[in-house]
C-alpha positions in Angstrom: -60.7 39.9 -2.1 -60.1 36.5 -0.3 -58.3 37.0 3.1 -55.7 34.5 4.1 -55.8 31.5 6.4 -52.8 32.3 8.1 -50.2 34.7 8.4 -46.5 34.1 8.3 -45.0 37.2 10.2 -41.5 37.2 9.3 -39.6 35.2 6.6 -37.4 33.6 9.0 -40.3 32.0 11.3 -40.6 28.7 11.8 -44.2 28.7 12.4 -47.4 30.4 11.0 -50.2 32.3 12.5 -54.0 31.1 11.9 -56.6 33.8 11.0 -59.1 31.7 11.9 -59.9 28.2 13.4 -58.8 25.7 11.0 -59.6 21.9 10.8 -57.2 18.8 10.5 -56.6 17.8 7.4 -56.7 21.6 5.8 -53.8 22.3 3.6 -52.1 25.6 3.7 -49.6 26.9 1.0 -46.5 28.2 2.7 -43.1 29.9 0.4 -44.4 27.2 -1.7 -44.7 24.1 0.4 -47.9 22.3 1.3 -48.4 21.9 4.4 -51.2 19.2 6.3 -52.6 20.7 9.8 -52.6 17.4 11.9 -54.7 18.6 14.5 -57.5 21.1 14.8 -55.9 24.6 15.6 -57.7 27.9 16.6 -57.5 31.0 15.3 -54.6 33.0 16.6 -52.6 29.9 17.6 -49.8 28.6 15.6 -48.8 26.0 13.2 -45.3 24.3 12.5 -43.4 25.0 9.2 -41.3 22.4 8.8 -40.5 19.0 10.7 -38.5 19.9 14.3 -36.3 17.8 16.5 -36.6 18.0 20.3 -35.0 21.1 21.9 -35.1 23.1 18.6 -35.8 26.3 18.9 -39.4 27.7 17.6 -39.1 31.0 15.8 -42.0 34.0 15.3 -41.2 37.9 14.9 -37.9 36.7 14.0 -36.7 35.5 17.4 -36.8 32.1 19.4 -39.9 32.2 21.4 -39.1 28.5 23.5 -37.6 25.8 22.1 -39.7 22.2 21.2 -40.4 19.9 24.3 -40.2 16.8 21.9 -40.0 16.0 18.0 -42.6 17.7 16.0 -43.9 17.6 12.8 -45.0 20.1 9.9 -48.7 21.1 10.0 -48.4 20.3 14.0 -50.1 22.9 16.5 -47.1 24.3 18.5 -48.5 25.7 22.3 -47.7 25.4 25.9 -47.8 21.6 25.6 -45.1 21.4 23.0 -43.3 24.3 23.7 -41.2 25.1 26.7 -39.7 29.0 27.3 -35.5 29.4 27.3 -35.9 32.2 30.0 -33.9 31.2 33.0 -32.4 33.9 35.4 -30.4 37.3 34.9 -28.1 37.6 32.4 -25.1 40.0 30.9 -26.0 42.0 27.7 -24.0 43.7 25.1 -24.5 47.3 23.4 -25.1 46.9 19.9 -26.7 50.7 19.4 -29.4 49.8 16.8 -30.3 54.0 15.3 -33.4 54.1 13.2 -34.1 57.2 12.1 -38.9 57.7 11.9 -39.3 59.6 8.3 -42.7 60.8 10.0 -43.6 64.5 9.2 -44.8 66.5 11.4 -48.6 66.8 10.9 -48.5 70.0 13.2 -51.9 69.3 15.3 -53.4 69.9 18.0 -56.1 68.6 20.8 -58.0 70.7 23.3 -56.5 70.6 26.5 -56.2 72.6 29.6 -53.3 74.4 30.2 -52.3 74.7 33.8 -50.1 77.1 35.8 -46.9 75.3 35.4 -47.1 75.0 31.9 -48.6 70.9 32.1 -51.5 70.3 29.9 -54.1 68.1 31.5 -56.6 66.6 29.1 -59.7 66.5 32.0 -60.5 68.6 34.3 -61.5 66.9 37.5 -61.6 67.3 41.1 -59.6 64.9 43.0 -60.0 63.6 46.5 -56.7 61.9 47.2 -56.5 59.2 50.8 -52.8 59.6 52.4 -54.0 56.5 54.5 -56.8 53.8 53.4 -58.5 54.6 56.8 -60.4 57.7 54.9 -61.6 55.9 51.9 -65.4 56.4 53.0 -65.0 59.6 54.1 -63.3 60.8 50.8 -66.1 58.6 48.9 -68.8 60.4 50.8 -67.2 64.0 50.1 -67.4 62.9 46.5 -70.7 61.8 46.7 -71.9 65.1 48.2 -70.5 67.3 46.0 -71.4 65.6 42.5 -74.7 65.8 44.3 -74.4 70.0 45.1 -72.5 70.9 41.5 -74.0 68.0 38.7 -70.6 68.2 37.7 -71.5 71.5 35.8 -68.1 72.7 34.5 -65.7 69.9 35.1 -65.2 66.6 33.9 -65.7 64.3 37.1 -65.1 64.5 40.9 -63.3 61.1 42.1 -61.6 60.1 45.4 -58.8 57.4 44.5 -59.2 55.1 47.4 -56.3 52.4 48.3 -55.2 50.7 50.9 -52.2 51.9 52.0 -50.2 54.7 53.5 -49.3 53.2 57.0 -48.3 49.5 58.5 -45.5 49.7 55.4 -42.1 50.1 55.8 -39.1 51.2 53.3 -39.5 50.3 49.7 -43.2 50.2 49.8 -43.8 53.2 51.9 -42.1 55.2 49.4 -43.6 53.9 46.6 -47.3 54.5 47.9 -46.2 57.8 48.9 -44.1 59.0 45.5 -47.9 57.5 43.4 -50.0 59.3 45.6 -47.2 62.7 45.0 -47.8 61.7 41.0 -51.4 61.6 41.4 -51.5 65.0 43.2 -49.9 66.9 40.6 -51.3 65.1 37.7 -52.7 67.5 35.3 -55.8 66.0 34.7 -56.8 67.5 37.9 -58.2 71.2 37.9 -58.0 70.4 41.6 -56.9 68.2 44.3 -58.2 67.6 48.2 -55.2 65.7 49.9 -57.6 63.9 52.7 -55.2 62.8 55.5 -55.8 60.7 59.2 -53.2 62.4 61.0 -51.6 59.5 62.9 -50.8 57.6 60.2 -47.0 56.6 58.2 -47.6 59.0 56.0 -47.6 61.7 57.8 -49.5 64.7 56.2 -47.2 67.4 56.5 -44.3 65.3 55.5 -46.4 63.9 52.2 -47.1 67.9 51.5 -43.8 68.7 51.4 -42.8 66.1 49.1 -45.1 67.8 46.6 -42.3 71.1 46.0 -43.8 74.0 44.7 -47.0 73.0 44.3 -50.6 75.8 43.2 -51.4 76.0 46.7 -55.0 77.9 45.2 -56.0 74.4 43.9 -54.0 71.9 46.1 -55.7 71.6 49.7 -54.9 69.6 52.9 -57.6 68.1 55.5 -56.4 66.4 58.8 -59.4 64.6 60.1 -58.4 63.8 63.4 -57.8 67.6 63.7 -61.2 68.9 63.0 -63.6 69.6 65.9 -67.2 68.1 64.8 -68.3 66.6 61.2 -65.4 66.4 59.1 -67.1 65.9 56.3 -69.0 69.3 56.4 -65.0 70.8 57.0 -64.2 69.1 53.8 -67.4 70.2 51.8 -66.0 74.0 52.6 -62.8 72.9 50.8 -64.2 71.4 48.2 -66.6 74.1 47.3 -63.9 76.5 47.2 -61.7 74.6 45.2 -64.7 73.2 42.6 -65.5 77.2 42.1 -62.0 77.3 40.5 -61.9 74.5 38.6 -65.0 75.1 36.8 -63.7 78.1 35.3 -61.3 76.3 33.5 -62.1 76.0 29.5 -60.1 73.7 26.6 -58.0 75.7 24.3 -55.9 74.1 21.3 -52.6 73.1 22.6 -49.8 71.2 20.3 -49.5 67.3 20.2 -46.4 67.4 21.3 -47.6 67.9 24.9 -49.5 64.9 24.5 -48.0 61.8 27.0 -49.7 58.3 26.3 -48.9 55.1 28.0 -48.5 52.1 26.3 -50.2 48.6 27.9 -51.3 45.6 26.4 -53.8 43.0 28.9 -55.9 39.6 28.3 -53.6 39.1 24.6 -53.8 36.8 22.4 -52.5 35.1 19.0 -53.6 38.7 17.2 -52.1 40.9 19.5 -48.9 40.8 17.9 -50.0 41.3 14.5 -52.9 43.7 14.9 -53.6 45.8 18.2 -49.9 46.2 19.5 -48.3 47.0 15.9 -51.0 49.6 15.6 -50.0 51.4 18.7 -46.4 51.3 18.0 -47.4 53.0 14.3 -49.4 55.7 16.8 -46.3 55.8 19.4 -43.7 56.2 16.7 -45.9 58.9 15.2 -46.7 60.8 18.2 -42.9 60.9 19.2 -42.2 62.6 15.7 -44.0 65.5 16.6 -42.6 65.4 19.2 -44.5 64.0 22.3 -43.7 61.1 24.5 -44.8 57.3 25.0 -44.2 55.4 28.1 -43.9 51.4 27.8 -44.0 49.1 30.8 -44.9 45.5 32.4 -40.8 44.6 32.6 -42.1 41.3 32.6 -43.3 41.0 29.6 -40.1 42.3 28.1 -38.6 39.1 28.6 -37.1 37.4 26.0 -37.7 40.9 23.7 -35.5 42.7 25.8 -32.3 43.4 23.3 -34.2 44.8 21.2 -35.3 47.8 23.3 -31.8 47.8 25.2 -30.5 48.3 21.2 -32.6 51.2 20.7 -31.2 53.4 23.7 -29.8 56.8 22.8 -26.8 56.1 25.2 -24.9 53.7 27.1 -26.1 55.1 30.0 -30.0 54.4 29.0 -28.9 51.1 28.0 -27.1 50.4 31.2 -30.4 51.5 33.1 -31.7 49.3 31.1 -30.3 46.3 31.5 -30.7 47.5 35.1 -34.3 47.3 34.6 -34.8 43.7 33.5 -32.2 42.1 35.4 -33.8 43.9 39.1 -37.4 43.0 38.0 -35.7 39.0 37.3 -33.8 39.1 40.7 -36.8 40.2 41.8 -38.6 37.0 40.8 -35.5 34.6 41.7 -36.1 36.4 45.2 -39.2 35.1 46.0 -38.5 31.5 44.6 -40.5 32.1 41.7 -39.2 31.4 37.7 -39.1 34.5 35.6 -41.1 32.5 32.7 -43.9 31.9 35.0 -46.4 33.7 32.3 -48.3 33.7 30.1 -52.2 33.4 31.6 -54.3 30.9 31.1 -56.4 33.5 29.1 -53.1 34.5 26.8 -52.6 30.4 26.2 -56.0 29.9 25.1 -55.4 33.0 22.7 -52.6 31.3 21.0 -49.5 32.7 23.3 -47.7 29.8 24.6 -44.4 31.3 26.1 -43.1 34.5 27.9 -40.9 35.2 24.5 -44.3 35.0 22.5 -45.7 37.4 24.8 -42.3 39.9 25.0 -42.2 39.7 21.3 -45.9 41.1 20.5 -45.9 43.1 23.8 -43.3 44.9 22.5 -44.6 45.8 19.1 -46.1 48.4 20.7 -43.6 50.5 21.5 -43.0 50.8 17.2 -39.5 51.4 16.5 -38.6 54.8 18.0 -35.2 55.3 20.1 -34.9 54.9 23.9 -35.1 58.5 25.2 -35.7 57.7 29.1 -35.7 55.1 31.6 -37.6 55.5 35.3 -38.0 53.8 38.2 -41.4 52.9 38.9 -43.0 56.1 40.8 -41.0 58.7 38.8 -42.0 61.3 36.9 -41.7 61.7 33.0 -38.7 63.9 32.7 -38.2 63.5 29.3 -39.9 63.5 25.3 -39.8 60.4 23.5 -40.2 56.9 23.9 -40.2 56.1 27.7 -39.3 52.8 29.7 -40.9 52.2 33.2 -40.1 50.0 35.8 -43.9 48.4 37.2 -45.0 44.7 36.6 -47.4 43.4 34.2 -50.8 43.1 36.1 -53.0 45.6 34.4 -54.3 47.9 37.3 -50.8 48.6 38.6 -49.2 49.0 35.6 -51.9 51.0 34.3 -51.6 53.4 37.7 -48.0 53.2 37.3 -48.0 54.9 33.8 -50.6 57.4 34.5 -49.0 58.4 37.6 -45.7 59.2 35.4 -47.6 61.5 33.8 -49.2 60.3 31.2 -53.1 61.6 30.3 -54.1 58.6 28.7 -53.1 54.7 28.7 -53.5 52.8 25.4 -54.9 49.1 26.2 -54.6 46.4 23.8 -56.7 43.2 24.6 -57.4 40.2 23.0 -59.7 38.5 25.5 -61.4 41.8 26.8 -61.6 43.9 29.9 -63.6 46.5 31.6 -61.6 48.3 34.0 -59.5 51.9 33.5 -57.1 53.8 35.8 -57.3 57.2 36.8 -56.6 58.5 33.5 -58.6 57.8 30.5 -58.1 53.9 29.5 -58.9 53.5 25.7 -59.5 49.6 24.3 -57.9 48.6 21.2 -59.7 44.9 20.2 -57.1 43.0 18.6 -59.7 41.1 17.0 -63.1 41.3 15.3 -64.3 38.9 17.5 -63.9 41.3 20.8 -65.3 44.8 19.5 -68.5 43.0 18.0 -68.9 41.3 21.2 -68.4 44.1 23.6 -68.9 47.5 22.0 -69.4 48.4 25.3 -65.9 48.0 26.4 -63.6 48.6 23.3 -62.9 51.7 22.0 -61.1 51.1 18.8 -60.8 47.7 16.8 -57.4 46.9 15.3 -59.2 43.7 13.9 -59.8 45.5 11.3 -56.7 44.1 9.9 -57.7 41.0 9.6 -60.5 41.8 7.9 -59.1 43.3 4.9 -58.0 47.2 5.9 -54.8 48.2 5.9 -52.4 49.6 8.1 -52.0 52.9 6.4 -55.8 53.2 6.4 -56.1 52.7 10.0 -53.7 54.3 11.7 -55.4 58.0 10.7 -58.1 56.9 12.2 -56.7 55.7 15.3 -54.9 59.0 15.4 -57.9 60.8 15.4 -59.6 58.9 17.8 -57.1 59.2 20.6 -57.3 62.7 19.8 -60.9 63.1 19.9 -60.4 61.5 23.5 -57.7 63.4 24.6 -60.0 66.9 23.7 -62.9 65.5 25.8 -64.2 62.5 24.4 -65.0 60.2 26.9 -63.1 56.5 27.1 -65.2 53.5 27.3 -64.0 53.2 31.0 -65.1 56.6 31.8 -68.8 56.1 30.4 -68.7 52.9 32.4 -67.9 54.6 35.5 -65.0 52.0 35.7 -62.0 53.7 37.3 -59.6 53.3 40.1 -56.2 52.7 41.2 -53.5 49.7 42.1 -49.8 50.3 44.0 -47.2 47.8 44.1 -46.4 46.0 47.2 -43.8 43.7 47.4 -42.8 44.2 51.3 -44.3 43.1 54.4 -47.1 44.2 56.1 -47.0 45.8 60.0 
């Protein structure tokens, strides 16, 4: 079978996707009309359906993604030079409830996870050395290093100490926020056990930070004040450690349903493809896993921009769509605050993809989430309180949105990337290449390859297979990222610093 050149994604777009890098001069066949590329035009980057006046807008998905700097022609290579973004600042919305009903059965499976003593399901089982205050990094790196050292890890997963820079010299807004992640990452399931390594002079005051924890398993939750301990404090926390490492490693896997599984959904380094293969794949995974009944979390309110009726349509309530519309508007103001203009995006990285405005970026950013309702909205720092699909206040850069949605809760984040990176957050960080190009380039890195679809497979022959991969890593499976050693953690600052 001959694959197409191009790809025309909906019938009312005013521009087509190349599959591959086509030369000037190359005629394509579109709805019936030739069409002449005029310049050379890489793959995932777009080409112009019909002749355009200046201030037109462009159309892909469906939607207006910028509208033409200038006059254009047919067969012309529409980007960032020719095509200017219509975001501006906040503005007022309008419920129009758009209910969609997933005919997805309920497959009824499971993964092996661990099932904790609240009832949480954890899908490692690690021991965690969590900093109240960056002054303890090395000592809660060299407590790690020590006990991998004693154990060889024999019965857990991994030993880590998440190491960051804060937890004093903030004030308000950001001392709260380091202080509710570092609460998420406590209680996180994927811990069999968690040292809470504290100073003892600093902001966040230990016994303060404890209590914010509520009824926590005090058996596998420990405190060390260092400034407290007469003599080597590492030796103090070695005791700790080996007391709480001969609980965890008594933990086993049993089959639990996948409708305790929580995934979170992030897309980084897109390009042209994302939109069409990698993100519409994970939305096909997110609207099946919330039909048996589990729950997705979306992010990056930035990159919502420009797609954002269309999830403020899908809320369940008025109320969700108020907190909503909450959401996008605080994260603009937030912007405007600082003197900066809300369409300040894409990357360089996403324009040489073939993304040339914030609205291309929204639009395919947004495909992941698939088609489900709006069951929850949280601020960023809060903790998953309900099942379904999930918006989360956090901004786009990939670390701290990726910390951000594990420290919600979720056991494993779903990364689509066009240009490719290494890196993962506390919680397993799969890889989904949204082209060919990527997973034969750097096996290494990418854990699945939606390019697949460009290469002849189909959706419905995919997405099984995607299913069972994230699966197979939420039972054990180690993440490309974890194989790497490539893990660590990012909170949001926006405040000043003492």
């Amino acid at each position: 079978m001959e694959l197409s050149a191009f790809l025309k994604i909906n019938p009312a777009d005013s521009v087509v996707v190349c599959l591959r890098p086509m030369k000037k001069g190359e005629v394509i066949d579109i709805d019936g009309k030739q069409i002449t590329l005029l310049q050379d035009t890489p793959a995932g980057h777009k080409v112009l359906i019909n002749d355009t006046t200046e201030g037109t807008d462009i159309i892909k998905y469906g939607y207006p993604i910028g509208h033409a700097k200038k006059e254009l022609k047919a067969g012309e290579w529409v980007n960032e030079d020719n095509l200017k973004t219509n975001l501006s600042g906040t503005l007022e919305y309008e419920y129009k409830p758009v209910n969609e009903k997933l005919t997805i059965k309920n497959d009824n499976r499971t993964f092996k996870g661990y099932v904790r003593k609240n009832g949480d399901v954890g899908v490692r089982n690690e021991i965690w050395v969590v900093p109240t205050v960056g002054c303890v990094n090395g000592i809660a790196e060299e407590l790690v290093k020590r006990l991998t050292e004693e154990t060889k890890l024999e019965g857990i997963d991994a030993i880590h100490a998440w190491h960051h820079n804060y937890g004093c010299s903030q004030l308000s807004e950001d001392h709260e926020n380091t202080r509710k992640v570092l609460r998420d990452i406590v209680l996180h399931p994927n811990a069999g056990a968690v040292l809470v390594l504290s100073l003892g002079c600093e902001n966040n005051q230990p016994e303060d930070f404890m209590a914010m924890l509520g009824d926590y398993d005090k058996d596998r939750i420990k405190l060390l004040v260092t400034q407290r301990v007469e003599g080597d404090e590492i030796e103090e926390g070695l005791k700790i450690m080996r007391g709480l490492y001969a609980i965890a490693k008594e933990d086993k896997r049993e089959d639990v349903p996948v409708s305790k599984l929580r995934v979170g959904l992030k897309c980084g380094g897109s390009d042209g493809f994302s939109g069409i293969t990698a993100n519409p794949l994970v939305g096909e995974f997110s609207d099946w896993l919330v039909a048996q009944g589990g729950t997705s979390v979306l992010t990056e309110v930035p990159e919502m921009f420009g797609a954002e009726t269309i999830l403020m349509n899908r809320c369940e309530t008025p109320e969700l769509f108020t907190q909503t519309v909450s959401l996008i508007n605080n994260f603009k103001n937030y912007f405007l605050s600082h003197g900066e203009p809300v369409g300040e995006n894409p990357s360089p990285g996403n324009k040489a993809g073939g993304i040339s405005t914030l609205e291309d970026k929204a639009l395919g950013c947004t495909q992941k989430c698939g088609r489900a309702p709006v069951s929850g909205v949280m601020e960023y720092g809060d903790r998953l309180q309900n099942t379904g699909l999930n918006l989360l206040s956090a901004p786009g850069n990939d670390l701290v949105a990726s910390t951000a949605l594990a420290s919600c809760g979720c056991h494993i984040v779903l990364f689509t990337t066009g240009r490719g990176t290494p890196f993962g957050t506390f919680v397993p960080t799969m890889k989904i290449a949204t082209n060919p190009t990527l997973a034969k380039n750097k096996p290494n890195w990418v854990d699945f390859s939606a390019g697949q679809l460009v290469e002849g497979r189909t959706m419905q022959e995919i997405v099984p297979e995607f299913i069972d991969k994230v699966l197979a890593v939420a039972s054990g499976e180690p993440a490309r990222n974890e194989v790497n050693g490539y893990r660590e953690i990012s909170i949001f600052k926006n405040g000043v610093t003492l």
